[in-house]
Every structure is written in structure tokens, then in C-alpha cells.
N, C-alpha and C positions, 0 to 999 in steps of 0.2 A: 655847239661844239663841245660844251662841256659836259652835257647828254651823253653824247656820243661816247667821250673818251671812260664816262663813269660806267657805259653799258660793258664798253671793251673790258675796260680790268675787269667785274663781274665776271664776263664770261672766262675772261683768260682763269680767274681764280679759282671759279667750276671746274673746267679742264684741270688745274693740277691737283686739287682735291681729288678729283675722280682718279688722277692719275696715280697718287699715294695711296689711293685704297686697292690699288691690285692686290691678287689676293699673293701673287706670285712675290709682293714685298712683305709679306706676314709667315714668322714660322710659329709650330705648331710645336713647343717643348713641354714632355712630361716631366711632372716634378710628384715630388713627395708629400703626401699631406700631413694632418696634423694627425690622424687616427694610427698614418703608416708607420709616422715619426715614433708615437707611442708603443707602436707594438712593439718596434726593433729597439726603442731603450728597453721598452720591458724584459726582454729577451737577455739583451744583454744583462742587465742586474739581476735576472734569475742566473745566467753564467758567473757571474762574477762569484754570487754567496754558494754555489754548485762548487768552485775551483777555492774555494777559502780565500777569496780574496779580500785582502785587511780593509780597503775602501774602494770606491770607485764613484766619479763625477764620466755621467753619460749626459754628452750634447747631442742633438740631431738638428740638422740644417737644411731649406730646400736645394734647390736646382740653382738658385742665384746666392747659397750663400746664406740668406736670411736663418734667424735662430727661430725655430720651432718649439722645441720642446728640452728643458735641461733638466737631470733630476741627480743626488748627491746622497751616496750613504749616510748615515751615522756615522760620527768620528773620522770621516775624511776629509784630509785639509784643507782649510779654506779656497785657497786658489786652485783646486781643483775644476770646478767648472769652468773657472774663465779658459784655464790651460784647455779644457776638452771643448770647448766651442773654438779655439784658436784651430785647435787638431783638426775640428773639422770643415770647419771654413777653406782649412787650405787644401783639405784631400777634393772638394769639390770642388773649388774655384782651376788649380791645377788638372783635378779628373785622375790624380794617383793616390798611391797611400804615401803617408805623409812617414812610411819609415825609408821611402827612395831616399826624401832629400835629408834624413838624421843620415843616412850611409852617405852621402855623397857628400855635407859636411865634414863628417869623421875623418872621411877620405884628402880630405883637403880645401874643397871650395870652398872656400869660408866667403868669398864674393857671395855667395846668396843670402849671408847673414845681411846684407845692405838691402834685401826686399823690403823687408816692413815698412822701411819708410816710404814708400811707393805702393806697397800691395800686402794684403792679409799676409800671412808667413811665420806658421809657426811649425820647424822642422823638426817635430819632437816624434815617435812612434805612437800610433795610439788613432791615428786619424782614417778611415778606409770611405771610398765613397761608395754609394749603394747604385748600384744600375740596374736596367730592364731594358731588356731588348736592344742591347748597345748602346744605352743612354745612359749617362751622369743624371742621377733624377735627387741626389741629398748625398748625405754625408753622415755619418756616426765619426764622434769623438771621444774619445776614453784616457780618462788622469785619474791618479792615486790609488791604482791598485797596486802591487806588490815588489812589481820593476818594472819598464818600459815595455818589458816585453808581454808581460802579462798584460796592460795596455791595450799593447797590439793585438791580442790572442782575443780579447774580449770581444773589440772593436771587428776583428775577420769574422769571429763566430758570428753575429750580429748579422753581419753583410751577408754571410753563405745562409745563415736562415732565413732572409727575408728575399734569396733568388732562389732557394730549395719550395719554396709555399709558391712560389708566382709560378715556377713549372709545374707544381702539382695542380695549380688550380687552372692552368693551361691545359694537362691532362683532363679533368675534369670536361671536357665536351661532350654531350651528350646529344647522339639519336637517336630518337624515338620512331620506331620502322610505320608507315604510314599504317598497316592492318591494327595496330597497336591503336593508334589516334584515333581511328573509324570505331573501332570498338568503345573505345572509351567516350566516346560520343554517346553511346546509349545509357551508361551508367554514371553520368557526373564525375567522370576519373580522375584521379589526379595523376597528370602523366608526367610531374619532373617534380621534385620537394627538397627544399635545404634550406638550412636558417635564414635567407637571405628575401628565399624568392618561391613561391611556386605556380604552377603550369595545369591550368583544369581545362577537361574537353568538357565543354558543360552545353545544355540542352535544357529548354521550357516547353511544358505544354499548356500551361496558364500563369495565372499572376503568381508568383509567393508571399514569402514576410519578407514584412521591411528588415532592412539589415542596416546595422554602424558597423563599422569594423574599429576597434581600438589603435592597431598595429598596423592593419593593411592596408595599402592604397591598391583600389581594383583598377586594372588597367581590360578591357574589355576590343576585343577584332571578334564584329558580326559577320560571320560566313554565310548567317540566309535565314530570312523571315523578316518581320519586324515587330517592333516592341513598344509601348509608352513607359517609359522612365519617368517616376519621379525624385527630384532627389532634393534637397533641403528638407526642413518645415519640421514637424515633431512626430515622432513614433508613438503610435498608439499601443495600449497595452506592453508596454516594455517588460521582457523578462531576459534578463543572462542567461546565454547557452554557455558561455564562460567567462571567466578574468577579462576577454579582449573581445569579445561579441555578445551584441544584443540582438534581442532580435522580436518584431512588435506585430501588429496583424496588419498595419499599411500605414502610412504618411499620412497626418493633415496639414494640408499650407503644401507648403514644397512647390517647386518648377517642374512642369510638365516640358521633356524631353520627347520626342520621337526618332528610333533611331530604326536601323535597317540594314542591309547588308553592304556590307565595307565599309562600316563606320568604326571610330576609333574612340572608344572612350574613357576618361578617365575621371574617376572619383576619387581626392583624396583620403586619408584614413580620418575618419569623425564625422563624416558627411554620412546623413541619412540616406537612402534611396533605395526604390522599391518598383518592381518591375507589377504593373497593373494591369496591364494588359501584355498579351503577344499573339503573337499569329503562331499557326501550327504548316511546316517544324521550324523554329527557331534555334539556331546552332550558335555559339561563339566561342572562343578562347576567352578566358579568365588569368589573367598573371596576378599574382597576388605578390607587391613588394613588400615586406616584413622591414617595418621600425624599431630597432629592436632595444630603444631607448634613448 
């Protein structure tokens, strides 16, 4: 009997686990990172000494609130950061700028001076949150520039440049017309290049040099033939082709790889590997992701 009833709970327990993992109970919220946090303080404190501004304490915050990144001029006073992490905590937490609720104080409600003790709430101007695609994703907060408004002026600029870059790099789509791709197949082309990332129609008719890449992780889609990859072990005869590539006459040691058409492969950046064999013709795309420190 007591078998029994230990199998039933188990199984009931299964069932509700399974049942919490729907995916339909999980969202999916962008937020702000630490690199995005950074640019849009940087921005700001290049606006700020741009407008002569006497000081400024810039906060950045994620999607929940959490403090990212805070940075404080020379000779701005002290409680300027905490005030600018306050700013911004509330322009997120709320999803407004935090000069609504300085106006709607001014105006009379002073009932919202009784949030803090319940909820972040600091209803000073200076606080704007940063969105994408209709999402609260962080928050910029601004204290100790010139007057509140100045504040504010820093903390908008801040927000419009960092939804000014996300449409431009929305623009940024590119196609490549297929006659373009076909050709470039014959020449090792590079069919898309930016500091980030680039795009090679690449082709073998036998083995090359072993390659490291310093910076790049090779991400490799075989469209046709096949090949022996090898990749660890140590590069024979090493010589710099530059600062971020070596490049050797083959691998000793290393794992032999066989790979083929529709296969996906990636090599991170520092890893030896060296194509030894291939079949003829061997086609593939190359994405090269750039590390760029």
C-alpha cells in the first residue's frame, strides 16, 4: 500500500513539473547589458562636458531595476550617484520619465511622496528609460548637472541615441543578389564585412595552411563535397600573416574531423585547424565573428 501511494505522488509530481514547464508559462524580456549600459552612460558624459555641464553622476539600470553600470564626474557632489540610480530605477520600474511624477508632485499629489516606503520612488527629473521595439529594456539616470533640467536634457539625449543606432543598425540589412554569391564562389569573396562579423563564399581544391585565427571564430555551412578537418594539436612551421593570424604548413596531433555537405561547423578563435584533404568541388560559407577584445 505504501508502494503504491509513493508511485502515485511521483507520478502526480511529474505531471506538475511538466506542467510548470510550459513554455506558454515563460516570457521572453529584453533587457539591457552591461556593454549597452556603457555606451549610453558614455554618450551621455560626452553630452554633458559638450553642454558645459558643471558635474554629472550617470546610472544605468536593467529591465528589473538592477544597477549596471554608474560613473561621476570630477567635482560632482557626492550624492549624486545615489540620486541618479534612484532616477533611474524609477523611470524603469514605472516605464516613464521620472519628470511626469516631479510635474504631478509640483502639481499637488504629494500622496506619491508615500511610495518609497513601499516601492523605489524617486520623483526628481533626470530619470528616462531606454526602449526597443516597445520594450522597457534599462533606464539612464542623471544628477548634478546644472539644474534639473539640464538632468533631464542629458538623460533624453542618452535615450534618443541609443533608439537612433538600433534603427540605423535595423537599416543596416543586407542582400546579397544570388549572381553576386555564385560568383563569389569562384574567388574566395568576401560577400558582407564589418567590425563585427564577416561573410566568405569560399571554395577548396585541395588541402591549405593550417590556420589560428586570433580574433575570429570560423563558423563554417558545407554546401558540397567533403573534407578532412583537422583541428587542435600544434602548427607546424608557424609564421604571422598578421597581429591576429598565423598561419603553419599543417597540424601535428590534432582530431581528425570529416565533414560534408550540410554540415555545420564551428571553430572557436585560437583553435588550430587545417583542411588536409578535400574532394573536388568543395563549396562552403565562412562567417567569421570578430572578438574585438
Amino acid at each position: 500500500m505504501l508502494r503504491t501511494i509513493t508511485l502515485s505522488l511521483l507520478v502526480a509530481a511529474t505531471g506538475l513539473s511538466s506542467a510548470l514547464a510550459q513554455p506558454a508559462d515563460v516570457a521572453n524580456r529584453p533587457t539591457l547589458t552591461l556593454d549597452g549600459a556603457k555606451a549610453v552612460a558614455s554618450f551621455a558624459i560626452h553630452y554633458a562636458r559638450e553642454h558645459q555641464a558643471p558635474g554629472a553622476a550617470v546610472a544605468m539600470v536593467d529591465s528589473g531595476g538592477t544597477l549596471l553600470y554608474v560613473e561621476r564626474l570630477d567635482e560632482t557632489f557626492q550624492n549624486a550617484a545615489n540620486i541618479s540610480i534612484g532616477k533611474a530605477r524609477t523611470a524603469v520600474l514605472f516605464g516613464k520619465p521620472t519628470r511626469v511624477f516631479e510635474d504631478l508632485v509640483n502639481k499637488g499629489r504629494y500622496t506619491m511622496l508615500a511610495l518609497p516606503e513601499i516601492a523605489a520612488f524617486t520623483p526628481l527629473m533626470g530619470g528616462v528609460p531606454i526602449e526597443l521595439d516597445g520594450h522597457v529594456i534599462g533606464a539612464i539616470g542623471v544628477s548634478g548637472a546644472s539644474s534639473a533640467a539640464q538632468d533631464d536634457e542629458i538623460a533624453s539625449a542618452a535615450a534618443a541615441e541609443f533608439a537612433k543606432n538600433q534603427v540605423h543598425r535595423a537599416a543596416q540589412v543586407t542582400v546579397i543578389p544570388r549572381a553576386t554569391v555564385e560568383a563569389g564562389f569562384a574567388t574566395d569573396a568576401t560577400l558582407l564585412s564589418d567590425a563585427d562579423f564577416r561573410v566568405n563564399a569560399s571554395h577548396r581544391a585541395g588541402p591549405g595552411e593550417a590556420e589560428v585565427h586570433v580574433n575570429d571564430t570560423d563558423i563554417f555551412y558545407v554546401l558540397k563535397g567533403r573534407a578532412e578537418l583537422i583541428v587542435g594539436g600544434k602548427v607546424s612551421d608557424p609564421h604571422a600573416l598578421s597581429a591576429t593570424e598565423i598561419r603553419g604548413s599543417k597540424i601535428e596531433g590534432g582530431e581528425v574531423r570529416t565533414i560534408e555537405q550540410g554540415d555545420v561547423v564551428t571553430i572557436p578563435r585560437g583553435i588550430p585547424h587545417w583542411f588536409k584533404q578535400v574532394s573536388t568541388p568543395f563549396r562552403y560559407y565562412v562567417i567569421k565573428s570578430t572578438h574585438n577584445g
